[in-house]
KEVOKOL-860491 format. One record per residue (C-alpha): residue number from 1; residue in one letter; x, y, z. Coordinates in steps of 0.5 Angstrom, whole numbers. Layout:
BEGIN
   nr  rest   east  north     up
  NUM     a      X      Y      Z
...
END
This chain:
BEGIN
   nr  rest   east  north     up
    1     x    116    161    192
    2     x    122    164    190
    3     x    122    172    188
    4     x    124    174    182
    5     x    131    175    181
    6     x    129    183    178
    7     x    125    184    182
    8     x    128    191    186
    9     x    132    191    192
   10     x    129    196    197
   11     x    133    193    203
   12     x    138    199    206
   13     x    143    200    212
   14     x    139    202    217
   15     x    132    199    216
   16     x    129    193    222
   17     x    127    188    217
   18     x    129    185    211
   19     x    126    184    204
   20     x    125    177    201
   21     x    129    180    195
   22     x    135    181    201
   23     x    133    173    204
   24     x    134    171    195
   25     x    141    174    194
   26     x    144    172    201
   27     x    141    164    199
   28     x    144    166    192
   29     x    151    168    195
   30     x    151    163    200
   31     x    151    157    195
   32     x    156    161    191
   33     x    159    161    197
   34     x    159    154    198
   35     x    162    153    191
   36     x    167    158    193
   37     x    170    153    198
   38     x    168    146    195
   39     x    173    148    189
   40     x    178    150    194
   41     x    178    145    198
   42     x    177    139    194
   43     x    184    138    192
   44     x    185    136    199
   45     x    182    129    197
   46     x    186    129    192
   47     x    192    129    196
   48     x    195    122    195
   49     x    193    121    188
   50     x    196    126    186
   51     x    203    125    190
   52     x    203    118    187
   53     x    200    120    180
   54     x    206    126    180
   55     x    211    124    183
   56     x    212    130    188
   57     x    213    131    196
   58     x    209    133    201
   59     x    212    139    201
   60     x    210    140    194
   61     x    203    138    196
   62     x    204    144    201
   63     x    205    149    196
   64     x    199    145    191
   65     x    195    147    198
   66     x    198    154    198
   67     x    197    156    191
   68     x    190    159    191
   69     x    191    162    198
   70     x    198    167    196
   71     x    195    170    190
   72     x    188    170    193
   73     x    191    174    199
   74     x    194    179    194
   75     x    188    179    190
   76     x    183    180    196
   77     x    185    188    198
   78     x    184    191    190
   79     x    178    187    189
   80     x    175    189    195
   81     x    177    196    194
   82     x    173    196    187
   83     x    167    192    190
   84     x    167    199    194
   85     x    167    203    188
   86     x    165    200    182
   87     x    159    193    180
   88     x    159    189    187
   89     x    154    184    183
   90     x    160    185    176
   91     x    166    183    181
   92     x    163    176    184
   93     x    160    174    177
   94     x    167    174    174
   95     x    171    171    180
   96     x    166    165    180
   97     x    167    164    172
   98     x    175    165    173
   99     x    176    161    178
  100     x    170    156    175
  101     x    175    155    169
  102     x    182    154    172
  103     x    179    149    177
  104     x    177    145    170
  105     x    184    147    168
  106     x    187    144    174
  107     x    185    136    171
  108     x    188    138    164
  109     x    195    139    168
  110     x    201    135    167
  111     x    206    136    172
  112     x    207    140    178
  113     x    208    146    175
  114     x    202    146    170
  115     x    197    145    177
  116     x    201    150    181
  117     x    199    155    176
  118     x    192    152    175
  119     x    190    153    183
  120     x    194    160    183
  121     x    189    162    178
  122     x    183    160    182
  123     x    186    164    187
  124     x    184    171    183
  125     x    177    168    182
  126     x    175    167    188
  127     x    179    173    191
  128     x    173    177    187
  129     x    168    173    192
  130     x    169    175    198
  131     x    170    182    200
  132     x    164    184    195
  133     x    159    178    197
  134     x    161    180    205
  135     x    160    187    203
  136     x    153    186    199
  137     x    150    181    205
  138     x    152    187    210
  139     x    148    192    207
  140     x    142    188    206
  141     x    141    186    213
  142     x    141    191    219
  143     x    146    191    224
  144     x    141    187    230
  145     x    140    180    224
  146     x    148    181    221
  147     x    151    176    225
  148     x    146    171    223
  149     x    146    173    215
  150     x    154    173    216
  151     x    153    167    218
  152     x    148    164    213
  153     x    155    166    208
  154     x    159    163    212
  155     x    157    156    212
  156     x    160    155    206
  157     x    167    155    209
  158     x    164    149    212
  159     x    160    147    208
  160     x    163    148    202
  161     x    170    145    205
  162     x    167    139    207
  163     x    162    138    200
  164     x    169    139    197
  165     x    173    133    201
  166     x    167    128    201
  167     x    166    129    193
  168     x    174    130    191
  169     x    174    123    195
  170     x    167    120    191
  171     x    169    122    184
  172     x    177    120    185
  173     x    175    114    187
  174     x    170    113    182
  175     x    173    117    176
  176     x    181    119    178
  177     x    182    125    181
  178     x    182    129    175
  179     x    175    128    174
  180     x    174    130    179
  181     x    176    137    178
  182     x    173    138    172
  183     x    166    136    175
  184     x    166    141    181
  185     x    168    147    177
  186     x    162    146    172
  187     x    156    149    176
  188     x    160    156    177
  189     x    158    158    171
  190     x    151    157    171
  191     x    151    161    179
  192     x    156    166    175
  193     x    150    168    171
  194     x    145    168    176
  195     x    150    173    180
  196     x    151    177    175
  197     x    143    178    176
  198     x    143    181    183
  199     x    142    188    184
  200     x    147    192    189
  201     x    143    193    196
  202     x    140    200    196
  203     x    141    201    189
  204     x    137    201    182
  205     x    140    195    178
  206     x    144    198    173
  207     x    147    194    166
  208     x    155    192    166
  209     x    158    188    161
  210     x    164    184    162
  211     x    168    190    158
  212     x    166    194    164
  213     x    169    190    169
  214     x    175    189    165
  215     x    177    196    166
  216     x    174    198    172
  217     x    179    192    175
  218     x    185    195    171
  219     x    184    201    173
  220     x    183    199    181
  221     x    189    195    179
  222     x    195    200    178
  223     x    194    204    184
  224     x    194    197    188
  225     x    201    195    184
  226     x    204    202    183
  227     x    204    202    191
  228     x    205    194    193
  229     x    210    192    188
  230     x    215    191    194
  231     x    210    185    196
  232     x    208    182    189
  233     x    216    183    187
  234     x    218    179    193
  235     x    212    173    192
  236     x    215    172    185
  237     x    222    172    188
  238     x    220    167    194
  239     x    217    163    189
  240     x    222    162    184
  241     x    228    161    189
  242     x    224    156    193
  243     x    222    153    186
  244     x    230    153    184
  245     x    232    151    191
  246     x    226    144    192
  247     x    228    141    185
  248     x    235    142    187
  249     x    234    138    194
  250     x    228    134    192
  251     x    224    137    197
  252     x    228    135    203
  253     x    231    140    206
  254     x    227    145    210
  255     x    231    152    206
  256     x    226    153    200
  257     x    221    154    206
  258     x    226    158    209
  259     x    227    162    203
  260     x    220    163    202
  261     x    218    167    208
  262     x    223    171    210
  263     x    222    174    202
  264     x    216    175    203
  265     x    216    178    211
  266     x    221    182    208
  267     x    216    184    202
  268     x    210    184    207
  269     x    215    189    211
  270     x    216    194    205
  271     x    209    194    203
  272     x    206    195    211
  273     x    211    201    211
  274     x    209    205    205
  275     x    202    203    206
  276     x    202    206    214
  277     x    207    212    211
  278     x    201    214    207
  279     x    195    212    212
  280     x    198    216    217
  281     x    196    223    214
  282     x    189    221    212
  283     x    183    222    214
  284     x    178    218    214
  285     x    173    222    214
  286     x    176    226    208
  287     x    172    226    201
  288     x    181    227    199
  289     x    187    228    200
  290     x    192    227    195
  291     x    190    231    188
  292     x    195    225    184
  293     x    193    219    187
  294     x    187    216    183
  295     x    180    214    187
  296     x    183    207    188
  297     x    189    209    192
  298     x    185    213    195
  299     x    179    208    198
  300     x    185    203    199
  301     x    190    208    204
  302     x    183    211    206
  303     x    181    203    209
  304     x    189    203    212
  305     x    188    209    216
  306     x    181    206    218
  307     x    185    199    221
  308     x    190    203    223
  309     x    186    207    228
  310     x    181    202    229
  311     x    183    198    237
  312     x    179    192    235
  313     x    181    190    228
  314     x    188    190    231
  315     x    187    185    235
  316     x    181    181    230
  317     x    187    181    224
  318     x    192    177    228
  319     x    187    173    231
  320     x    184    172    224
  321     x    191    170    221
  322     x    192    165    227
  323     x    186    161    225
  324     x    186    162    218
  325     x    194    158    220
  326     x    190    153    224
  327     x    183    151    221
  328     x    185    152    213
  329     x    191    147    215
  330     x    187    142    218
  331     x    182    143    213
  332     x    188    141    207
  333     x    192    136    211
  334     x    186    131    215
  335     x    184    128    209
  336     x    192    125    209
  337     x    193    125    216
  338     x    187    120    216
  339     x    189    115    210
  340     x    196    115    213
  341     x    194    114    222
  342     x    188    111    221
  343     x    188    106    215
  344     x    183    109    211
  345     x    184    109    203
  346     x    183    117    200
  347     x    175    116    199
  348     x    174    113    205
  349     x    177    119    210
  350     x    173    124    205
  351     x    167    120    207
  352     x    169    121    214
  353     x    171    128    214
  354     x    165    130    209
  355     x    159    127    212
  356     x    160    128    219
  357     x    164    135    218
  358     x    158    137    213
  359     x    153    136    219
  360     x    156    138    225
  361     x    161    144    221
  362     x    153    147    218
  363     x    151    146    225
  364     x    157    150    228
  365     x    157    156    224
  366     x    148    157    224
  367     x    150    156    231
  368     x    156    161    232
  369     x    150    166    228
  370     x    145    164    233
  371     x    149    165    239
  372     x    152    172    238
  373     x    146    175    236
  374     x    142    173    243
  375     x    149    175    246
  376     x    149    181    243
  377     x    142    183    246
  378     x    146    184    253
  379     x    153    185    251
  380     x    156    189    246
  381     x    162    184    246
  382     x    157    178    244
  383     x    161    177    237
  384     x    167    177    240
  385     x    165    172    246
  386     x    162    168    241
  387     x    168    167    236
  388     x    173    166    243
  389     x    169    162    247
  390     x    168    156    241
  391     x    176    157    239
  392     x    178    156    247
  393     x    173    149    247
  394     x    175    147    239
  395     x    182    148    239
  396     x    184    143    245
  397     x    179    139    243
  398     x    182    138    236
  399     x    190    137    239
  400     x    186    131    243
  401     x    182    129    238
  402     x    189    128    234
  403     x    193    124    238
  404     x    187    119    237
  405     x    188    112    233
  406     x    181    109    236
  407     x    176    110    230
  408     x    170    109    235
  409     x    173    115    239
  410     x    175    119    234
  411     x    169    121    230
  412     x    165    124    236
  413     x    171    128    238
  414     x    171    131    232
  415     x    165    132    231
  416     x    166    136    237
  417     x    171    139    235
  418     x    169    141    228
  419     x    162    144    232
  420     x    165    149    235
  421     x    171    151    232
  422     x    166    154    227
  423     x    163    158    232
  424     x    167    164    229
  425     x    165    164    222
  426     x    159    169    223
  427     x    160    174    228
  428     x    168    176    226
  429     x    166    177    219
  430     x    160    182    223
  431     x    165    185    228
  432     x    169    188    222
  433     x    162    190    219
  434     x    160    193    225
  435     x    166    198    226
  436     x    167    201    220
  437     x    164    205    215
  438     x    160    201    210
  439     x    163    206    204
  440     x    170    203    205
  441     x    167    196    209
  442     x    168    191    203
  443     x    176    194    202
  444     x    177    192    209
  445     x    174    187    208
  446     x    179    185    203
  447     x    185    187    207
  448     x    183    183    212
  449     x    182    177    207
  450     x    189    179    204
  451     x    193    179    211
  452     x    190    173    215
  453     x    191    169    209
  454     x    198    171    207
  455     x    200    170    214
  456     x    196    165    215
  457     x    195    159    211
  458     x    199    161    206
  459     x    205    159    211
  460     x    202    153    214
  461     x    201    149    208
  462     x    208    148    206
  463     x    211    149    213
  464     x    207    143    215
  465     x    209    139    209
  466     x    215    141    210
  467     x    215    138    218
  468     x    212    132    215
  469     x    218    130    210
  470     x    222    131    217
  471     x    217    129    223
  472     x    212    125    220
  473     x    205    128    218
  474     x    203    125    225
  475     x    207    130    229
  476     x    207    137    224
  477     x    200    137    225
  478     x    199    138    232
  479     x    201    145    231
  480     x    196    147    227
  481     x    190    146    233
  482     x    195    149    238
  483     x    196    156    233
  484     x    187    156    232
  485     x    187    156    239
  486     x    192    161    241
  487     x    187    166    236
  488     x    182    166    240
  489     x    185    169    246
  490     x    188    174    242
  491     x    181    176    239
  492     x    179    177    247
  493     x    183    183    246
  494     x    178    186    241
  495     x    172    186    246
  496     x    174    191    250
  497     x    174    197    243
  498     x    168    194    240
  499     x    163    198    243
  500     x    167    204    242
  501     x    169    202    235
  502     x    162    200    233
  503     x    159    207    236
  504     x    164    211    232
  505     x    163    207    225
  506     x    155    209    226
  507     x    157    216    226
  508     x    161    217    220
  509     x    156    212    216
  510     x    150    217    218
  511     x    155    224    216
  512     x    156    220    209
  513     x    149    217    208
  514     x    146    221    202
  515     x    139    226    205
  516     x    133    221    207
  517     x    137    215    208
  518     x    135    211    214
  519     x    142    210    219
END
């Protein structure tokens, strides 16, 4: 039997064994989890029905599939920073019923413009998840089972991507696609409410209102665009040139595209040299720094000195942006590339992908979980090893498996493939716990979110779009397992810091635990 959802927490950082009420939440954040990605995913089965429906271009299919991600990435890091200050359980419930109402929406647009705004506007919902979501599943689990609860919440990205392209596949087939968006988005407000229920890890539950929230989001938001204006300035810029620029050639030039990047590098640029200018002279240990700059600001300048001087999440967040490019690129663009190699109509490639990938994705993030916990018995690089080892086997075998045109062959080499490139899922979202302070572990994690995603599948989208309109979706697709396997060799690097990173993380926890609290 369930526990209650009001029953106390009394799980905190540091203690062997968690309580039922900690095992309550992480199934309620895994569920939510798996919604999370099913509603981000599912517009990837709608791909051809939408193109023909609409009239667009693949690369304005790339941009639908960017949509979500380029608001999501800049979202992320000011969310993550009021889930570090403020209601955690008051940050996940309002993203699920923001991004529940916008996926509604997204069945109700009538053109290009009304659905790209509409997946924009599920990127800030589901950017509010994660950081906080990651930050309450870590301080419910001790250190020795993190890499498996990560891994429970993680299994979402499978299993919800997967669940998103088998049932967009279903209802379109069934209902059209625009139902389809409508059905997916309806159990995120029941799921909303019963976030908002939960109780922070370590802490007397507290009543917030949605009043609440909305204030304590204005206030984390206007250090955020005081201090990043230069980013959020070249992303409207960017897109409102590659808008311009893609009606003007119709979609088949590669320079809206172009123009696009090298805008928002130039942003991207700008904003990292203000950050790291401020992070540079901060203290991470400090309780302040700057009397004028506001508590936000502060937790947010105080992550980036933590990243700065943290050897293992400089390799982790490139790593993280190679894989985002790579995984959430095939994930968006398989569906396509399916119906157009192999022959299949829109609902049978979603039935492929979703069956087997459902499976095998759930088995490989358990999997992945299992592994860096046992490995991390003998080794402190246990995790890091993990998200390597699956990344060097699934990536070739990715790059193989698109080169098939053979069904018998192709479902067990993906089923492969998918097995072990979801290894990662896990043990990376517990490294970046592991080496930073659990106060500030949420802004981290936002920062993490925000840089692979921009980096990552942000680009890959459109620019594989792009390649298609000129190559063929046969040829642009290969770069995206050839970049996922390059990530990990990158994350290697990150095993020779993480013992040390962890140890120190450790110490300044147990400095700023309150008195009686175990570290």
């Amino acid at each position: 039997m369930a526990p209650k959802p009001d029953a106390p927490p009394t799980i905190v950082e540091g203690e062997q064994k968690p309580t039922a009420y900690a095992w309550y939440a992480l199934v309620l954040l895994a569920a939510i989890n798996i919604l999370n990605y099913l509603d981000r995913n599912v517009i990837f089965a709608l791909f051809d029905p939408i193109k023909r429906d609409l009239g667009l271009t693949d690369t304005q299919l790339g941009w639908l599939g960017s949509a979500y991600i380029l608001v999501f990435s800049l979202c992320a890091l000011p969310f993550g920073v009021l889930s570090d200050l403020r209601s955690r359980r008051g940050v996940i419930a309002s993203g699920v019923a923001i991004w529940s109402v916008f996926t509604f929406m997204g069945g109700l647009a009538r053109g290009f413009g009304g659905l790209f705004l509409a997946r924009s506007a599920v990127g800030v919902g589901e950017a509010a998840f994660g950081p906080a979501a990651a930050s309450m599943v870590a301080g419910y689990f001790p250190r020795k089972g993190r890499a498996l609860a990560m891994g429970i919440l993680s299994s979402g990205i499978a299993l919800g991507g997967v669940l998103g392209i088998l049932l967009g596949g279903i209802l379109e087939a069934a209902y059209g696609w625009r139902v389809a968006f409508m059905a997916v988005a309806l159990p995120g407000f029941v799921l909303a409410f019963l976030a908002y229920r939960l109780h922070e890890p370590g802490q007397p539950p507290a009543p917030q209102t949605m009043r609440e929230v909305s204030v304590e989001v204005r206030a984390s938001m206007k250090p955020i665009v005081r201090y990043g204006w230069p980013l959020l300035l070249s992303l409207v810029l960017g897109l409102a040139a590659a808008y311009t620029l893609d009606h003007v050639f119709d979609g088949n030039t590669a320079l809206d595209t172009a123009v696009f990047s090298i805008v928002l590098m130039l942003g991207t640029a700008a904003t990292i040299i203000r950050w790291v200018r401020q992070a540079r002279g901060v203290d991470p240990d400090a309780d302040h720094f700057a009397d004028q700059v506001d508590v936000a600001l502060r937790d947010l300048v105080r992550a980036g000195a933590v990243v700065l001087r943290t050897p293992t999440l400089m390799f982790v967040f490139p790593a993280g942006a190679l894989i985002s490019f790579g995984m959430n690129g095939l994930v968006g663009w398989a569906p396509t590339f399916i119906t157009r190699t192999l022959g299949y109509t829109a609902g049978e490639a979603s039935v492929l992908l979703g069956k087997w990938g459902l499976i095998f994705g759930t088995l490989g993030t358990l999997a992945g979980g299992f592994i860096a916990d046992w490995l991390g018995r003998y080794t402190d690089k246990g995790r890091v090893i993990t998200c390597a080892v699956g990344l060097l086997v699934g990536g070739p075998l990715a790059i193989w498996l698109l080169t098939l045109r053979d069904p018998s062959v192709f479902v067990p080499t993906f089923c492969a493939a998918f097995f072990f490139l979801t290894w990662f899922n896990g043990p990376i979202s517990a490294v970046i716990f592991d080496v930073v302070p659990a106060r500030i572990g949420a802004t981290v994690a936002g920062a993490y979110l925000l840089f692979i995603h921009l980096v990552g599948d942000a680009v890959a989208f459109p620019l594989v779009g792009m390649l298609s309109d000129r190559y063929g979706l046969d040829m642009a697709i290969l770069l995206l397992p050839a970049v996922t396997t390059l990530g990990g060799i990158v994350i290697l690097g990150a095993g020779r810091h993480v013992a040390n990173d962890a140890a120190r993380a450790l110490r300044r926890n147990a400095m700023t635990a309150p008195a009686g609290t175990p570290t």
